[in-house]
Backbone bond lengths (Angstrom), bond angles and torsions (degrees), N, CA, C in turn:
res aa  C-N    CA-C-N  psi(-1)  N-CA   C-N-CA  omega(-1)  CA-C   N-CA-C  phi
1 X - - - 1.462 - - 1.522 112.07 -
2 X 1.282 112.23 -3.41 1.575 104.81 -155.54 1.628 94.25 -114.48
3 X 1.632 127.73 -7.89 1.203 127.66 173.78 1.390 102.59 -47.35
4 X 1.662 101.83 150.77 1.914 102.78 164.70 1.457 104.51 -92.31
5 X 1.316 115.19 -156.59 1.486 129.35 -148.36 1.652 90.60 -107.94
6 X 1.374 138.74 93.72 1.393 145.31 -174.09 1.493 123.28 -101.87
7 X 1.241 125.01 -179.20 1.521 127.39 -173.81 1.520 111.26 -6.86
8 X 1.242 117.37 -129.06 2.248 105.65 -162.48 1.645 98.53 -40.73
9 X 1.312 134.88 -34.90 1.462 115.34 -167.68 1.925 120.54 -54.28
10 X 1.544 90.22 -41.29 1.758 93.17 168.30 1.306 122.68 -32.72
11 X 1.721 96.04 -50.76 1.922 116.82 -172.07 1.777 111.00 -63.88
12 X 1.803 89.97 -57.31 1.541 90.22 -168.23 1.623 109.83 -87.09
13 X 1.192 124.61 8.15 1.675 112.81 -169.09 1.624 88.68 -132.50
14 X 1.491 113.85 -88.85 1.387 136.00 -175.74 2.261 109.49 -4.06
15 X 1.447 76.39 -68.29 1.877 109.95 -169.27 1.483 99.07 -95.46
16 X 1.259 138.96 11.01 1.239 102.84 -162.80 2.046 96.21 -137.19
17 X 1.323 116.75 103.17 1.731 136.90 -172.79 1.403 91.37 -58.27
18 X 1.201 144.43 -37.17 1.356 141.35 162.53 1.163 105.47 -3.14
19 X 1.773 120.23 -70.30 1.600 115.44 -164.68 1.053 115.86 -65.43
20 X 1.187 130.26 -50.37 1.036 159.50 -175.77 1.445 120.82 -6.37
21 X 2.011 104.79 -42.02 1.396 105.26 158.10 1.600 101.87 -152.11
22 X 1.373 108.60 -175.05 1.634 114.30 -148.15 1.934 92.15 -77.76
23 X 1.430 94.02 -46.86 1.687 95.05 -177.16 1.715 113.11 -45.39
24 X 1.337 106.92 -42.87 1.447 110.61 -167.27 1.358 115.09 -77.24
25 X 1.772 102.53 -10.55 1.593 94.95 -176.62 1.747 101.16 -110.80
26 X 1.558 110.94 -20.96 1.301 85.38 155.14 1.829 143.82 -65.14
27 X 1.526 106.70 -16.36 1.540 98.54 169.10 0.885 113.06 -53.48
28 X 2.035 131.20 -31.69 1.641 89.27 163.79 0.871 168.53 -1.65
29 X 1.295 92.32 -57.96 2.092 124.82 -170.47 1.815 104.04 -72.88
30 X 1.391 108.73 -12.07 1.547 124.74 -162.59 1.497 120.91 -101.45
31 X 1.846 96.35 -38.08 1.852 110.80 162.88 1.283 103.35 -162.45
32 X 1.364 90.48 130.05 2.055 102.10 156.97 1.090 118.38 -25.36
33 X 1.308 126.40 133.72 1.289 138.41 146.81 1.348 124.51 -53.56
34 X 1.860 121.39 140.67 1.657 98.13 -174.71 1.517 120.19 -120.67
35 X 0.798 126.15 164.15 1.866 114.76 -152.24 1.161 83.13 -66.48
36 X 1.943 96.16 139.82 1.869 92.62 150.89 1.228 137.14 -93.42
37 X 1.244 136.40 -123.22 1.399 129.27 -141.10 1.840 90.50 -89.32
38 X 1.268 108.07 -43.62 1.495 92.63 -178.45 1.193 118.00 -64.02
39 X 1.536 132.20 -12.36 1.321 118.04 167.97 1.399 108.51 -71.63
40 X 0.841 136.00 13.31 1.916 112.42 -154.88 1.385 126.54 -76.91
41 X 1.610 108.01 -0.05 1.313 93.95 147.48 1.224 122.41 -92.26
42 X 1.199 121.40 -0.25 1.878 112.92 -166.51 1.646 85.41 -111.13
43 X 1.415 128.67 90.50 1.349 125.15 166.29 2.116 116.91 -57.70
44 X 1.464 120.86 141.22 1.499 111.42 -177.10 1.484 84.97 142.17
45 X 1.769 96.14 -161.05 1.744 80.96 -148.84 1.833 71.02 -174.54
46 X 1.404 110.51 164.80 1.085 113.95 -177.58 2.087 112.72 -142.14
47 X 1.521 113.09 142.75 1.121 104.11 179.99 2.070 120.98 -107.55
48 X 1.235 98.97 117.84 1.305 92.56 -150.81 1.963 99.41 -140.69
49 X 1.607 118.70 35.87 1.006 115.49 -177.60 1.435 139.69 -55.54
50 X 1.517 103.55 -18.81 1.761 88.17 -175.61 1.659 94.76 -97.74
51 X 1.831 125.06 10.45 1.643 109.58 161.72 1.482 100.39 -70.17
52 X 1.456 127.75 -39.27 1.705 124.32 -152.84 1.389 85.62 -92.48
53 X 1.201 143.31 -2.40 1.578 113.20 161.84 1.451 126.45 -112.20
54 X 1.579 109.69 9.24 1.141 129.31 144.83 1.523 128.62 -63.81
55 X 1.366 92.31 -43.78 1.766 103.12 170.55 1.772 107.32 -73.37
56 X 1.539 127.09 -34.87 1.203 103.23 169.34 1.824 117.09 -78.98
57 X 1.205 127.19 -19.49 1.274 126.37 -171.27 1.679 88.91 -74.01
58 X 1.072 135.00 -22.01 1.915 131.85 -177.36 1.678 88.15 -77.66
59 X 1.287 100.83 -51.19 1.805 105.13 -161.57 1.432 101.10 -67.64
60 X 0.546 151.05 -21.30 1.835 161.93 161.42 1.542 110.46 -51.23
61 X 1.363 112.91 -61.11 1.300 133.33 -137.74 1.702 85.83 -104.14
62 X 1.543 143.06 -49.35 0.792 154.27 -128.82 2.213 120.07 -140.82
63 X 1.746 90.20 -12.15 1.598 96.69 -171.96 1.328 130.55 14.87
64 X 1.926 84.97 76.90 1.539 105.89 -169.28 1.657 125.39 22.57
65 X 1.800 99.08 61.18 1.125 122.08 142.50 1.596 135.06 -36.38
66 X 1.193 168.54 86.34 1.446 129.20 -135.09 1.551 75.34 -107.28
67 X 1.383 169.05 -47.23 1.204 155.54 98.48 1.587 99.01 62.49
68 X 1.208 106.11 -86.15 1.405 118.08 -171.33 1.332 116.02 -58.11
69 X 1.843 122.65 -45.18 0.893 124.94 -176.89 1.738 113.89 -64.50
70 X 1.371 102.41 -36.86 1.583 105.46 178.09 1.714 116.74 -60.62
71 X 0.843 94.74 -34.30 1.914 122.48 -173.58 1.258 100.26 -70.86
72 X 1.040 123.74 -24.28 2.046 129.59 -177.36 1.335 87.72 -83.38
73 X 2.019 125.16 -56.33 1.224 109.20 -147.59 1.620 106.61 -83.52
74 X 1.563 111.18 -7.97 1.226 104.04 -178.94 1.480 120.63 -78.02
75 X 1.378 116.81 -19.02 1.070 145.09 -176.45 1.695 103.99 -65.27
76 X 1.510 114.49 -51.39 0.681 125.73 -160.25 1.685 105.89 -81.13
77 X 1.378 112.22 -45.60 1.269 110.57 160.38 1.673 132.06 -50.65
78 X 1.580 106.59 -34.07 1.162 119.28 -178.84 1.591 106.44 -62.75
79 X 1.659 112.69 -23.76 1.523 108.83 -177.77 1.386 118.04 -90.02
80 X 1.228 112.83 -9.82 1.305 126.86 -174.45 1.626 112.75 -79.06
81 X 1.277 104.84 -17.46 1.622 117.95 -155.04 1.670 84.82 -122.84
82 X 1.400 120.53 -25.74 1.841 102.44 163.12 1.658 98.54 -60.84
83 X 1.634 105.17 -51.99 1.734 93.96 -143.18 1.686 97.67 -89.63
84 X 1.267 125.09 27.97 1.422 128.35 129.85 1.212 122.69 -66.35
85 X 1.305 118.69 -58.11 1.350 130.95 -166.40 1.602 108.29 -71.58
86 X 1.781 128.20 -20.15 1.091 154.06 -176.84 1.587 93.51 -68.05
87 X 1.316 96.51 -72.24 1.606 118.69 -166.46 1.571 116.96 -63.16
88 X 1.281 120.96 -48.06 1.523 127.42 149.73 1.607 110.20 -19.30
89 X 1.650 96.58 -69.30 1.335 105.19 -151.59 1.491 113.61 -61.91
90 X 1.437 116.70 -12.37 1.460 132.12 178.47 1.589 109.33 -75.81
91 X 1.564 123.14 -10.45 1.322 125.15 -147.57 1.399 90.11 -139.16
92 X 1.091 111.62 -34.64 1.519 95.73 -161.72 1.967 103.71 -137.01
93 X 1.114 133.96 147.85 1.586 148.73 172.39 1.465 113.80 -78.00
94 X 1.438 120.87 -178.78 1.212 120.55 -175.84 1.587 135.17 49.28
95 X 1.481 124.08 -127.92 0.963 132.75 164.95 1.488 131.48 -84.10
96 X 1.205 100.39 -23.25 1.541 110.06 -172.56 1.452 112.56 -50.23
97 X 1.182 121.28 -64.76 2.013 129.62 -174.33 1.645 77.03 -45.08
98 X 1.375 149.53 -106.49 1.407 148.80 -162.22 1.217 112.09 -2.12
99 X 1.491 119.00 -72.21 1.565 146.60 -145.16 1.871 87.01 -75.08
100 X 1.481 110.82 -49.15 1.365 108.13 -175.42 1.617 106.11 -82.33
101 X 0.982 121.18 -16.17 1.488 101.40 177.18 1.932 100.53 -80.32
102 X 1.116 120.38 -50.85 1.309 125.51 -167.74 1.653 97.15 -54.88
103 X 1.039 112.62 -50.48 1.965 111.68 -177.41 1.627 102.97 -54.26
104 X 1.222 120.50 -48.03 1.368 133.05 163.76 1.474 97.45 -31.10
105 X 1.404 118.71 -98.95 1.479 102.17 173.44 1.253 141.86 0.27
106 X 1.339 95.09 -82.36 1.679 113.08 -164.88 1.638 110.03 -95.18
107 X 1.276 132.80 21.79 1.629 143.25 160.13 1.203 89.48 -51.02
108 X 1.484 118.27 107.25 1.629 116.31 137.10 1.839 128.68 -17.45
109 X 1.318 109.14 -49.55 1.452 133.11 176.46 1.425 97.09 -29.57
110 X 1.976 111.92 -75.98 1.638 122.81 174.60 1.532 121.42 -36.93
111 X 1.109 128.42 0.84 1.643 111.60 -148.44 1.839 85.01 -100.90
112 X 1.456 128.78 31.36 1.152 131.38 170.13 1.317 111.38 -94.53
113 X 1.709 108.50 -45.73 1.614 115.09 148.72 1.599 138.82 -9.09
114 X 1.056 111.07 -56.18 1.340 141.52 -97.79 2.378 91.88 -156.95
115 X 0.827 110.81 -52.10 1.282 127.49 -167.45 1.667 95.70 -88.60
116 X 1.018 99.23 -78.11 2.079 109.21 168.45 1.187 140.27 -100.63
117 X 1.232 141.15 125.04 1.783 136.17 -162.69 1.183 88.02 -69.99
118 X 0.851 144.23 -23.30 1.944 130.09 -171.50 1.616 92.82 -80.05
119 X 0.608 139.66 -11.75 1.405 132.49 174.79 1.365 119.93 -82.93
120 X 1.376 108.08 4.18 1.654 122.18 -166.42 1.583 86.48 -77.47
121 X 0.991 139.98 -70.00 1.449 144.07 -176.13 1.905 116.42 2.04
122 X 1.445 84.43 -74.01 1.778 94.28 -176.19 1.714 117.19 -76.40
123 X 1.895 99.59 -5.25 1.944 112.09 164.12 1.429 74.96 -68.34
124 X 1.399 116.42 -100.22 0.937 123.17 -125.00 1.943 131.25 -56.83
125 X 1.517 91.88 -18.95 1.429 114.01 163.65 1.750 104.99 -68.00
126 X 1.017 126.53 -28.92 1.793 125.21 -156.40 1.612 83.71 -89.08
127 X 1.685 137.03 -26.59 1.295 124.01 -124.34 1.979 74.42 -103.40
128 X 1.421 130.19 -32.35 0.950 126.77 -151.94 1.218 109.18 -113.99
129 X 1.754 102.15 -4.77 1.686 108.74 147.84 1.351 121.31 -70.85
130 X 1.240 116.92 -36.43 1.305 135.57 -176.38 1.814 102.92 -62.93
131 X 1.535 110.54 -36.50 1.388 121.65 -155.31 2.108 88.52 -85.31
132 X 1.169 96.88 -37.36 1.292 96.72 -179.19 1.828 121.48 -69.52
133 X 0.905 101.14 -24.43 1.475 109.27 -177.30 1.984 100.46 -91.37
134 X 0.556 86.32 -49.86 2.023 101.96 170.44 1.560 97.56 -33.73
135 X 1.602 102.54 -74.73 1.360 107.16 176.68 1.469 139.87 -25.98
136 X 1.913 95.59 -67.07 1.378 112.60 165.69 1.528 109.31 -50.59
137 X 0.998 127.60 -55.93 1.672 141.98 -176.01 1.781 98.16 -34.14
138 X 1.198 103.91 -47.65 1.541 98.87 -173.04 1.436 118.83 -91.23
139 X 1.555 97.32 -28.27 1.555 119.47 -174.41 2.134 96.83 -58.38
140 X 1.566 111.68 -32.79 1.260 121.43 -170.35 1.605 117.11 -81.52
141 X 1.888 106.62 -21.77 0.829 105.20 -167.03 1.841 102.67 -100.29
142 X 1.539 109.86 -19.88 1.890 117.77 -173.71 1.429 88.94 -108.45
143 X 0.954 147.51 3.68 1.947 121.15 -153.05 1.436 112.17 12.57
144 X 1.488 106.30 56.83 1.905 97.70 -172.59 1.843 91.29 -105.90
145 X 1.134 96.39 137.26 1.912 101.51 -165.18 1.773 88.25 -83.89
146 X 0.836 119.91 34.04 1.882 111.31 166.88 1.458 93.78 -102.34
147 X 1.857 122.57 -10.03 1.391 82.61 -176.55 1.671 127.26 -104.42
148 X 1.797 88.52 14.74 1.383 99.07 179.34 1.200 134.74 -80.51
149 X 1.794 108.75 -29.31 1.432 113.08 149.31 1.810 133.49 -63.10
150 X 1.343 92.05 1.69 1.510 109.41 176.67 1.635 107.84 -86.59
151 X 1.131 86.61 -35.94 1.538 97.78 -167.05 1.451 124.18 -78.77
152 X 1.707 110.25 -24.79 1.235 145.09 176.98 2.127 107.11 -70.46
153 X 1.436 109.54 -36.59 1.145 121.65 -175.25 1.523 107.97 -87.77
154 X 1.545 94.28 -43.30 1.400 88.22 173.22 1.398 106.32 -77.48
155 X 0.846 143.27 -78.61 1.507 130.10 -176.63 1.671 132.51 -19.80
156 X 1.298 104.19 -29.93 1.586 134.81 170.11 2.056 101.74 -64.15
157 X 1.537 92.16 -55.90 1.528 99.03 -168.56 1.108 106.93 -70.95
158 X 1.351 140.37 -23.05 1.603 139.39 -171.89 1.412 84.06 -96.13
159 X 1.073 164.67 -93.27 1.237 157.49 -142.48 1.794 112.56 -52.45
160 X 1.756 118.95 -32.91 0.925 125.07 -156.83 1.818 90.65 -98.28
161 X 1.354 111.08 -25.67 1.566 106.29 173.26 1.971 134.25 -70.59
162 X 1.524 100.41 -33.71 1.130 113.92 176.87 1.771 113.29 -165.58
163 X 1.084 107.06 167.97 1.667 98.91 -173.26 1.800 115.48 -63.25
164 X 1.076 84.97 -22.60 2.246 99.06 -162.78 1.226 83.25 -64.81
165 X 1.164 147.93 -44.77 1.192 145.98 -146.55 1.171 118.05 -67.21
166 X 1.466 135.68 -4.69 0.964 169.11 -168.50 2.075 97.95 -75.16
167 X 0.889 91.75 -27.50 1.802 112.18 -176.50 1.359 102.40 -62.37
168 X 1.649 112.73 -45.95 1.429 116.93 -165.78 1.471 118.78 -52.87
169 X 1.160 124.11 -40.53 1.422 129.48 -173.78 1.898 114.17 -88.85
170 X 1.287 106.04 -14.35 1.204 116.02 -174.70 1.859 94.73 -84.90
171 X 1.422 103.43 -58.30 2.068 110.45 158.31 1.406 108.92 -30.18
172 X 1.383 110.77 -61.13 1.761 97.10 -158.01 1.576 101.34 -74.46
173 X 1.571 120.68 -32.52 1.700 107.88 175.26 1.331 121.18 -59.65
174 X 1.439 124.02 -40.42 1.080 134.20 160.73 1.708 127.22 -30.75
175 X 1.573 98.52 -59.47 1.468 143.42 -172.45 1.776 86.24 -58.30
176 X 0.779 126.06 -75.06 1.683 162.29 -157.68 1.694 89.32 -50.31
177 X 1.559 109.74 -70.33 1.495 111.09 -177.73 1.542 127.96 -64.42
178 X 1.691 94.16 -27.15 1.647 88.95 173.76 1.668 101.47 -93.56
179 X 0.763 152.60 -21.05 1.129 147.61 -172.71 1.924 130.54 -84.06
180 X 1.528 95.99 -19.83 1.626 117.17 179.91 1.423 99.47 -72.15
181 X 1.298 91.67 150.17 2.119 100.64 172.44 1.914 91.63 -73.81
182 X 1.290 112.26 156.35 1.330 108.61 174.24 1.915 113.52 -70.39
183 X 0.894 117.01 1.95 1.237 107.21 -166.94 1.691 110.31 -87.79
184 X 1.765 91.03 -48.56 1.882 115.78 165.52 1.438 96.93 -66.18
185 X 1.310 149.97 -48.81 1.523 137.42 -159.41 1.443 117.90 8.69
186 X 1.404 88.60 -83.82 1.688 118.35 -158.79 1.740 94.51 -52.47
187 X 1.390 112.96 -83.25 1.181 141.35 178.27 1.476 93.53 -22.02
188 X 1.552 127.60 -77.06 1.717 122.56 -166.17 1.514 116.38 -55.90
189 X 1.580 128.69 -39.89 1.250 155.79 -178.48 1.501 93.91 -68.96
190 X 1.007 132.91 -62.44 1.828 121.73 179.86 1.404 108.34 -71.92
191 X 1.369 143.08 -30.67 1.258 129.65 147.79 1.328 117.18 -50.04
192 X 1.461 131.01 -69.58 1.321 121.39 -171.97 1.533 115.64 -54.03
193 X 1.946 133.51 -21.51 1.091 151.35 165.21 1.222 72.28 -41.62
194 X 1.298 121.02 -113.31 1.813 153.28 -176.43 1.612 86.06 8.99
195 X 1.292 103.35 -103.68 1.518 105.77 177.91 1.859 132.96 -25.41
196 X 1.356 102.13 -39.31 1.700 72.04 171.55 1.604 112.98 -123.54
């Protein structure tokens, strides 16, 4: 929590009036952002709106706190590593859902999270992949249609957080086919299609 605001955070938080208020961080949603100066050889631009209005709802709440901002992403990690341990536990007995949520945690890999708020992006995209597959998981186990508008948001939010996110809906069809009794298959899998 006590790191300062380092490498992309300077660009995207530090320097950047964007957060600053809700209007300015919704144009996001309107055009990509384009790499800055450290990209400059890789010209392009990336669309990634609900990370930059996460960073203004911290910047709001927190006036570029870097404290605060870390405290969101840990938070955010911390949910990522329930709805492992959630999702495990649907698949697998014993220790395993535990053992994999805790490795979840503590993967060296994460400490990008965790180290820099600009790294919130690919949390926060993973958290609503995670949210999307969760969904289906239950959606497979009730056929209760509340979880398709769940699934629709989440699928929206992993796509709207970072590009990878793109995974989420490809997970829940996947998710959807192994998980249906064969009889529902078809029928649950073209709804959840529908939905995300």
């Amino acid at each position: 929590l006590s790191n300062p605001f380092v490498y992309d955070d300077q660009s995207q938080i530090v320097k950047n009036p964007d957060i600053d208020s809700l209007g300015a961080a919704l144009g996001y949603f309107r055009q990509p952002t384009a790499f800055n100066h450290a990209f400059a050889t890789q010209p392009g631009s990336f669309y990634r709106p609900l990370f930059w209005l996460s960073l203004m709802i911290d910047n709001k709440i927190s006036g570029r706190s870097p404290e605060f901002f870390h405290a969101t992403n840990l938070l955010i990690h911390a949910l990522n590593g329930i709805l492992i341990f959630l999702i495990f536990r649907r698949w697998f007995t014993g220790l395993l859902p535990l053992i994999a949520g805790l490795a979840w945690l503590s993967l060296p890999i994460h400490t990008e999270v965790v180290a820099w708020i600009s790294g919130r992006a690919m949390s926060l995209a993973t958290l609503f992949v995670l949210l999307d597959v969760f969904c289906v998981l239950k959606y497979a186990e009730r056929r209760s249609w509340k979880y398709l508008p769940l699934m629709t948001l989440a699928s929206c939010g992993a796509v709207l957080s970072h590009e990878a996110g793109i995974v989420g809906p490809l997970l829940a069809i996947l998710t959807v086919l192994w998980r249906s009794e064969p009889g529902l298959r078809w029928r649950s899998t073209m709804r959840v299609i529908v939905a995300v």
